[in-house]
Rosetta silent file (secondary structure, phi, psi, omega in degrees, C-alpha in Angstrom):
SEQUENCE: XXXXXXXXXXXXXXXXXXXXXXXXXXXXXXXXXXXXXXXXXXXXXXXXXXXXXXXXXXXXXXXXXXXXXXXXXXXXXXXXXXXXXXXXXXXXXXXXXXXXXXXXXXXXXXXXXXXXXXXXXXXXXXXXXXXXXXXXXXXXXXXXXXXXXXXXXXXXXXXXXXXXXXXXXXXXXXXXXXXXXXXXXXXXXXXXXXXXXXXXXXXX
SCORE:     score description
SCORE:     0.000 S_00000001
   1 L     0.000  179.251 -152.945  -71.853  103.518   24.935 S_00000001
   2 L   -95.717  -62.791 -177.916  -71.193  105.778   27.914 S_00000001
   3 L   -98.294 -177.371 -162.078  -73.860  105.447   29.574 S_00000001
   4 L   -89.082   18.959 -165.454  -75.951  102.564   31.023 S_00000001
   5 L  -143.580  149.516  167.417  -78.926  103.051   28.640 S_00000001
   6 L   178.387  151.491 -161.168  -79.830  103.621   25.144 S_00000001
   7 L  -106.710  114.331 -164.845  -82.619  103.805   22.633 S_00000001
   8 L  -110.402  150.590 -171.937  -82.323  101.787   19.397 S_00000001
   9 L  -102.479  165.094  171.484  -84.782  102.315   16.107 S_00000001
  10 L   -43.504  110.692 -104.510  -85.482   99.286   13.708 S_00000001
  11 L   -18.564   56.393  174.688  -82.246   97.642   12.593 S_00000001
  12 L   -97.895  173.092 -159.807  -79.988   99.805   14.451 S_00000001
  13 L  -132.456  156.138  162.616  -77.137   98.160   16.560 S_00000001
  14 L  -177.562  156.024 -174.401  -74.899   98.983   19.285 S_00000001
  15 L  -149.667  126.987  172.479  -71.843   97.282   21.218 S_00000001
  16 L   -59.393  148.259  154.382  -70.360   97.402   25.049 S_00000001
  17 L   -97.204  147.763  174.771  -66.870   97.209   25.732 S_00000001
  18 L  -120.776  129.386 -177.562  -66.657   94.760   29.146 S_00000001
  19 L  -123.280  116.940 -146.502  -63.295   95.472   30.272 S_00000001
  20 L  -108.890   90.679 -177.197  -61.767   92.486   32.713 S_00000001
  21 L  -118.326   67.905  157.813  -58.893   93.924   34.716 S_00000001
  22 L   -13.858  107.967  176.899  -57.877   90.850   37.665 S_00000001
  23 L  -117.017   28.784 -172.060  -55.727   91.861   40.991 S_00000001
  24 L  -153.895  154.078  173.452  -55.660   88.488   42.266 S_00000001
  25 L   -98.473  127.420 -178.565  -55.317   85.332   40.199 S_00000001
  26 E   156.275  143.584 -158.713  -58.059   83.691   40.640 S_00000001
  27 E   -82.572  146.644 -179.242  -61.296   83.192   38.812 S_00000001
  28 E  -135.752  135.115  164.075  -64.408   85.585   39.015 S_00000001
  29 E   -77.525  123.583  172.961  -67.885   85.548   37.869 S_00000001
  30 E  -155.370  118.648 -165.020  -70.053   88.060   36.894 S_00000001
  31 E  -109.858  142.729 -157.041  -73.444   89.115   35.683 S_00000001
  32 E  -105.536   85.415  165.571  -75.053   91.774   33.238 S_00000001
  33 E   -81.770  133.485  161.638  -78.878   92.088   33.582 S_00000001
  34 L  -141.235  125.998 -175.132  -80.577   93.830   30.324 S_00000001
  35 L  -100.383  148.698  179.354  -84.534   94.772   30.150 S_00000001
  36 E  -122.932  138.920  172.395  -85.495   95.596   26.984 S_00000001
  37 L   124.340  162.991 -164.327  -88.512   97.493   26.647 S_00000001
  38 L   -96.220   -5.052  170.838  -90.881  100.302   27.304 S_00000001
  39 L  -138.289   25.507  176.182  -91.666   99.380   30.954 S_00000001
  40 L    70.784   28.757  175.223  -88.798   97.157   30.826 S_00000001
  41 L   -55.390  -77.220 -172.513  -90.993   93.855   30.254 S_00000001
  42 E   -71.730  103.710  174.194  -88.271   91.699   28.755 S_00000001
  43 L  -111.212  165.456 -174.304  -84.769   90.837   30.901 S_00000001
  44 L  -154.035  142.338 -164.504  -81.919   89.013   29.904 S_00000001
  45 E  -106.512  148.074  177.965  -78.973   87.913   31.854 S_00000001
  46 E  -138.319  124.069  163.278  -75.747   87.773   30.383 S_00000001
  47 E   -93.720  121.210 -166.670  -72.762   85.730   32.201 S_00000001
  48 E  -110.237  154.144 -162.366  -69.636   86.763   32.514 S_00000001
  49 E  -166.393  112.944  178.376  -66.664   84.483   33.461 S_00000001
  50 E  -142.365  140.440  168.897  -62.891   85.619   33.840 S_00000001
  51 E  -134.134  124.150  178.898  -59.939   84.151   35.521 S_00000001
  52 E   -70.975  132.818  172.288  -56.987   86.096   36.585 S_00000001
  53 L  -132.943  162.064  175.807  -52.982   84.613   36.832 S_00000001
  54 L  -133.877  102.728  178.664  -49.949   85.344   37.375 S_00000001
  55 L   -38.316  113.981  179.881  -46.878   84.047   35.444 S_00000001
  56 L   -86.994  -54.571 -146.953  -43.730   82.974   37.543 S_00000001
  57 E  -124.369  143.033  178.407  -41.779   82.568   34.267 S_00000001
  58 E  -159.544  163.537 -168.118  -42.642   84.608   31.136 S_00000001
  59 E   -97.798  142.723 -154.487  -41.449   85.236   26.905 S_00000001
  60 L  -133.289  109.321 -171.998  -41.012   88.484   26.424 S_00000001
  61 L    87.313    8.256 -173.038  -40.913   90.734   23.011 S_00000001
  62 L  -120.903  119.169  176.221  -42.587   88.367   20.970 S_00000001
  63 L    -6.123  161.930  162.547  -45.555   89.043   18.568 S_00000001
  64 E  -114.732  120.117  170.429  -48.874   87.653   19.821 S_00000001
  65 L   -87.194   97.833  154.721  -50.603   85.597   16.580 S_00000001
  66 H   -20.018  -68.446  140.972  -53.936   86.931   16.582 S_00000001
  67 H   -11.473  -59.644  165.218  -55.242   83.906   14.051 S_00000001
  68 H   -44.765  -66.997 -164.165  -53.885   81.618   16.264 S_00000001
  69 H   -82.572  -27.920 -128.581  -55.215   82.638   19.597 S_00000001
  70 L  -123.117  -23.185 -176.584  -58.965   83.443   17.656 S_00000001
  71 L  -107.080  -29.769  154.824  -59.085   80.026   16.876 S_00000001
  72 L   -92.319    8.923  168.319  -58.207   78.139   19.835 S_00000001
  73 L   -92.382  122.209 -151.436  -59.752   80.131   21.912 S_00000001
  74 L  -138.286  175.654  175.748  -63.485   78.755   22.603 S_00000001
  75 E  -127.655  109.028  151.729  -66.487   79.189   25.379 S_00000001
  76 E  -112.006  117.258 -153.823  -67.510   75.707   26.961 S_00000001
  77 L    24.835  -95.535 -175.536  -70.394   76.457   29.282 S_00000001
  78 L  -125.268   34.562 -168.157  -69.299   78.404   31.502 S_00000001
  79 E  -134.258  114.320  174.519  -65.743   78.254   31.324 S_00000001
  80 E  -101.243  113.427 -167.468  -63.179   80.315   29.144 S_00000001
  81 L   -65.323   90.310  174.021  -60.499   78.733   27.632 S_00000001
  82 L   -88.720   92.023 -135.296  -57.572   81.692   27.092 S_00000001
  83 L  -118.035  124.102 -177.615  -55.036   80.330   25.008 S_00000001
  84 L   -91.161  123.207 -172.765  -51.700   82.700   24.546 S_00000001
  85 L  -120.141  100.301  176.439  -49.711   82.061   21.702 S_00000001
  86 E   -76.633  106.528 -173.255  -45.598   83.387   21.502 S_00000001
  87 L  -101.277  138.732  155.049  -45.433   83.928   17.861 S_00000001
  88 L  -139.248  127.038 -153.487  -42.213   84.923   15.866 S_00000001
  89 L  -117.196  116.893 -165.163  -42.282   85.640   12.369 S_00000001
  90 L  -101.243    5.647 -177.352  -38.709   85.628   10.404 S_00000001
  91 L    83.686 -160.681  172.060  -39.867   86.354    6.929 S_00000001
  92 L  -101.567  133.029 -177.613  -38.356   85.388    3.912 S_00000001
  93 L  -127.479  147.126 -146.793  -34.528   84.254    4.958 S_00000001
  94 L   -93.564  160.468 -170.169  -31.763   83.849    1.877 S_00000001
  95 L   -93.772  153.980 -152.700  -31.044   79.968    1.943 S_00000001
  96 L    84.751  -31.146 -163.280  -27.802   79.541    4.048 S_00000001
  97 L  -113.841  173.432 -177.347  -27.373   82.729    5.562 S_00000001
  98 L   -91.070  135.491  170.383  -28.465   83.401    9.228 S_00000001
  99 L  -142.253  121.092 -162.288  -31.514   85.010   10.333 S_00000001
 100 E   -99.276  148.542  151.518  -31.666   86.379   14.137 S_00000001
 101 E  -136.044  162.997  161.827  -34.525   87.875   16.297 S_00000001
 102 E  -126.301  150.266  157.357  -34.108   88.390   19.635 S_00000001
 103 E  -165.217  167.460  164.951  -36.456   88.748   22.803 S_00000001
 104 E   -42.810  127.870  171.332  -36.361   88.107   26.706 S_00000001
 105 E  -113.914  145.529  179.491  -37.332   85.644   29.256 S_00000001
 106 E  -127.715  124.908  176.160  -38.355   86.948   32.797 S_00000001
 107 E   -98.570  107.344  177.085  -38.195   85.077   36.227 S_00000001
 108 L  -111.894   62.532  162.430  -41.054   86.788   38.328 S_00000001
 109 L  -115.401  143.479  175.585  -40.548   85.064   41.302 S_00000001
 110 L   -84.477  -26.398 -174.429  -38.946   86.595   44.458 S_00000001
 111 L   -89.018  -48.796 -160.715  -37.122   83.589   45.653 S_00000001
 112 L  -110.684  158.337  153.595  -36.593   81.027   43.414 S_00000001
 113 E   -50.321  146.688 -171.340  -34.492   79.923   40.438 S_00000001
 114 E  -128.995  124.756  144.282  -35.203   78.921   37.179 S_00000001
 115 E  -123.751  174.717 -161.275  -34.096   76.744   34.886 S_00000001
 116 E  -148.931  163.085 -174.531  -34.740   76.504   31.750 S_00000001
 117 E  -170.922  128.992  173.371  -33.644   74.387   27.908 S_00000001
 118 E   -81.953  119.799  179.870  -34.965   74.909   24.658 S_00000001
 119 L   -87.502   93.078  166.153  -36.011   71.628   22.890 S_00000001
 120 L  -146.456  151.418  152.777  -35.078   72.836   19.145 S_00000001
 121 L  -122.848 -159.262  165.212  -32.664   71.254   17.052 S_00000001
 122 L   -50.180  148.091   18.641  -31.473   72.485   13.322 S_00000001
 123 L   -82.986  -23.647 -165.361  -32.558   74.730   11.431 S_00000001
 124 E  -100.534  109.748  178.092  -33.447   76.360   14.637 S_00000001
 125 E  -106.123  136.430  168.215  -30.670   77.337   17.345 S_00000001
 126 E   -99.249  107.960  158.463  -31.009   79.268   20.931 S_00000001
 127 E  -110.161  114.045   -6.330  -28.251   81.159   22.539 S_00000001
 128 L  -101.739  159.191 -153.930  -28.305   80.173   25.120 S_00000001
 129 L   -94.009   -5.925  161.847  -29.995   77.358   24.762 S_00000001
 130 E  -158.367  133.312  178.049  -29.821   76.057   28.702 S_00000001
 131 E  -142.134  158.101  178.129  -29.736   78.273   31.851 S_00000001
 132 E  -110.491  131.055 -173.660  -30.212   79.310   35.114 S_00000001
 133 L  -131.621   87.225 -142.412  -32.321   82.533   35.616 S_00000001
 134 L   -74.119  157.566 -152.747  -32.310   83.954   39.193 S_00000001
 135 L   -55.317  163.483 -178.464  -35.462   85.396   40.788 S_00000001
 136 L    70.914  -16.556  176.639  -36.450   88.960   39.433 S_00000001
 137 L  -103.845  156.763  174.320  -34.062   88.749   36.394 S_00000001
 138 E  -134.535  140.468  175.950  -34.123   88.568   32.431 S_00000001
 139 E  -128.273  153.494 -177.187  -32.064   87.296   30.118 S_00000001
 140 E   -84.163  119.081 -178.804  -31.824   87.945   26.043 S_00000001
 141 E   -77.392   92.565 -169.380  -32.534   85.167   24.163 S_00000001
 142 E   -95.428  152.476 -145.046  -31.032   84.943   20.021 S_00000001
 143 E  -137.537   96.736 -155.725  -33.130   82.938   18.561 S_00000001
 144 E  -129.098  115.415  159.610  -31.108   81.550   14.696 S_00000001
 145 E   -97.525   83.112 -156.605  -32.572   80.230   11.279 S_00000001
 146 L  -106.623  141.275 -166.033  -30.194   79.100    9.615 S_00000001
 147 L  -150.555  128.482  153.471  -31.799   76.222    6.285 S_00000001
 148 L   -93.545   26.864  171.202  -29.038   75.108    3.562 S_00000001
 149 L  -157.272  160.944  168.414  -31.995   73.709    1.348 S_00000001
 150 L   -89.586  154.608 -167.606  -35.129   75.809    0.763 S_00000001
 151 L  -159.081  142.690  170.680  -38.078   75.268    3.414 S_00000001
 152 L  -117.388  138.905  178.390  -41.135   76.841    4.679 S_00000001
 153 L  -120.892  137.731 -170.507  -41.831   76.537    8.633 S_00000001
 154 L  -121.476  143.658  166.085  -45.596   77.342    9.543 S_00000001
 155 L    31.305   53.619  178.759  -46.760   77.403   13.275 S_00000001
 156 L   -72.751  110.362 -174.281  -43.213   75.704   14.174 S_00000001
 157 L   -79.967  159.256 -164.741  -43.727   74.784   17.828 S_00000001
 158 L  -154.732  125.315  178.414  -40.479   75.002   19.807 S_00000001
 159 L  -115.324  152.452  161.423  -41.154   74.135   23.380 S_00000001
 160 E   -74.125   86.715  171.701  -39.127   75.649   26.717 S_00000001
 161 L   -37.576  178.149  165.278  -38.489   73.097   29.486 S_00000001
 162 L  -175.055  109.522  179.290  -38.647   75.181   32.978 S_00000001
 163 E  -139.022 -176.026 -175.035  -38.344   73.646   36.222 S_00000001
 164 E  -107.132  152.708 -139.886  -37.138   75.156   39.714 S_00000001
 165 E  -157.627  123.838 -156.167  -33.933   74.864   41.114 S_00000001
 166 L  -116.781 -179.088 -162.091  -32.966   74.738   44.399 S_00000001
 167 L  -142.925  119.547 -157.389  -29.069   75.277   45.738 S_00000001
 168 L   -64.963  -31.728 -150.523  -27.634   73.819   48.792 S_00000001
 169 L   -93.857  172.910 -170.793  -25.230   77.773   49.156 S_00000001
 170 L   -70.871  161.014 -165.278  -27.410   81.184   50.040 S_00000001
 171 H   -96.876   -6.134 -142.089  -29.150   82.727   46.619 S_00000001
 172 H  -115.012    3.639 -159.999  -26.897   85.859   47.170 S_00000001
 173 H  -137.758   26.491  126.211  -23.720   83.187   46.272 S_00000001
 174 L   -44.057   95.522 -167.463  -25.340   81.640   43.497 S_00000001
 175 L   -85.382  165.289  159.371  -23.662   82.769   40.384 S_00000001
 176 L   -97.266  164.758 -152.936  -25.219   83.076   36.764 S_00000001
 177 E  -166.678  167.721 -168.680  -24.758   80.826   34.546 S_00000001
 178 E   172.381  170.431  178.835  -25.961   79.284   30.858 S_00000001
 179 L   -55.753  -14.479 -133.543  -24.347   77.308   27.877 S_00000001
 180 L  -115.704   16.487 -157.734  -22.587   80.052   26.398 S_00000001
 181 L  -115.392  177.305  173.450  -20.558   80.681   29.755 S_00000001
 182 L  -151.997  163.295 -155.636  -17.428   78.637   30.756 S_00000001
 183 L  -118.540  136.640  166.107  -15.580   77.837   34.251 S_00000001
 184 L  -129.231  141.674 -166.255  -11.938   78.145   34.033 S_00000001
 185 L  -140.310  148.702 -175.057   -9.905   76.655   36.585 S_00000001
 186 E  -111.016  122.097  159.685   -6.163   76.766   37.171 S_00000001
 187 E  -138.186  176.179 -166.485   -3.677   74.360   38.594 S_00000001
 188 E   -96.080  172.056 -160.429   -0.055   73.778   39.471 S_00000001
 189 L  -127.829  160.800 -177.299    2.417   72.136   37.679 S_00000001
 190 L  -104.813    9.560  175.722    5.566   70.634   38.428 S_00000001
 191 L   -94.631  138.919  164.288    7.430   72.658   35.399 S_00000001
 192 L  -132.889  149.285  159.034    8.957   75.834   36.362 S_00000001
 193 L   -83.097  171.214 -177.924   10.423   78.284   34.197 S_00000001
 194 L   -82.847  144.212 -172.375   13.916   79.679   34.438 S_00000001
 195 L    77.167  -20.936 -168.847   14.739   81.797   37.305 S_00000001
 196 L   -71.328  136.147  178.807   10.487   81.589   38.617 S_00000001
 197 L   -94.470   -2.961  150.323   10.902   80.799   42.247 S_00000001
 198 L  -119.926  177.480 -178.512    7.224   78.410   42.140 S_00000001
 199 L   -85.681  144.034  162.614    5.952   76.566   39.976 S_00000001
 200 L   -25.861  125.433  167.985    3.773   77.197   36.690 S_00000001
 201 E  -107.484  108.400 -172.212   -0.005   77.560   36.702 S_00000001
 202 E  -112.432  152.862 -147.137   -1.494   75.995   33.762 S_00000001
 203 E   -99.074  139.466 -174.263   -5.273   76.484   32.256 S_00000001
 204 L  -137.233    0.000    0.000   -7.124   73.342   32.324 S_00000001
């Protein structure tokens, strides 16, 4: 209801929304007194408990499982546990053939670097599967199920290493970088072709 009052008959019902919006991370308290009653004889306190954060590193584009989160999520005294769950659901996949999703990772930090490595092995591949991911940026993540035998995967956990990563050279001279990239470097040779006045640069 709308307003801060309302009059209920003999097994009638009625339900608040409490809406929790945090602009600091950091945990807050808060309490609901409700009198019941015709001169307001009967009160009853209700406790409220919320704690706001903020994510330096975060998954991006990926389902939330509802089920999941409903079930590990619990009230011990006065403390709420709020348990997030990055779900991705691939369906039925042909045995053999590849099945992709994709979604993002985000570094929401101003400063620092991130790196980061996917602990999966087969059936399940990341590209790429180790990286560096400089502050303020996202990168796309493919995510591959590939099974030569049939299999069912339920609540497969796949965890993300992350740690921070610091660089002796200025962040603006920091290049990007990941598994799927490669350094190519050139040197000289003591072969020359005919008529070339230096010598041959060959890809190593």
């Amino acid at each position: 209801p709308k307003k801060p009052f309302l009059l209920l008959h003999h097994g009638q019902s009625a339900e608040f929304d409490v809406i929790f919006k945090p602009i600091l991370a950091q945990r807050l308290e808060g309490r609901i007194c409700l009198l019941v009653g015709d001169v307001y004889s009967e009160k009853t306190q209700v406790e409220l408990v919320g704690e706001g954060h903020e994510d330096e590193f975060t998954l991006d584009g990926l389902e939330e499982d509802r089920k999941e989160k409903n079930a590990k999520s619990s009230l011990k005294k006065d403390i709420i546990d709020a348990v997030r769950v990055n779900h991705i659901q691939f369906g039925d996949c042909p045995v053999g053939k590849h099945c992709r999703r994709t979604f993002t990772i985000t570094n929401h930090t101003c400063t620092k670097v991130m790196r980061f490595e996917w602990e999966a092995d087969a059936p399940f591949q990341f590209s790429p599967k180790v990286g560096h991911l400089h502050p303020g940026c996202a990168k796309t993540i493919t995510l591959t199920l590939k099974s030569d035998v049939p299999a069912t995967f339920r609540r497969h956990l796949v965890k993300c290493q992350v740690a921070k990563v610091n660089f002796e050279l200025p962040r603006s001279k920091v290049q990007d970088w990941d598994d799927r990239m490669s350094i190519v470097t050139w040197q000289d040779t003591t072969r020359k072709d005919p008529g070339a006045r230096w010598p041959k640069k060959e890809k190593v």
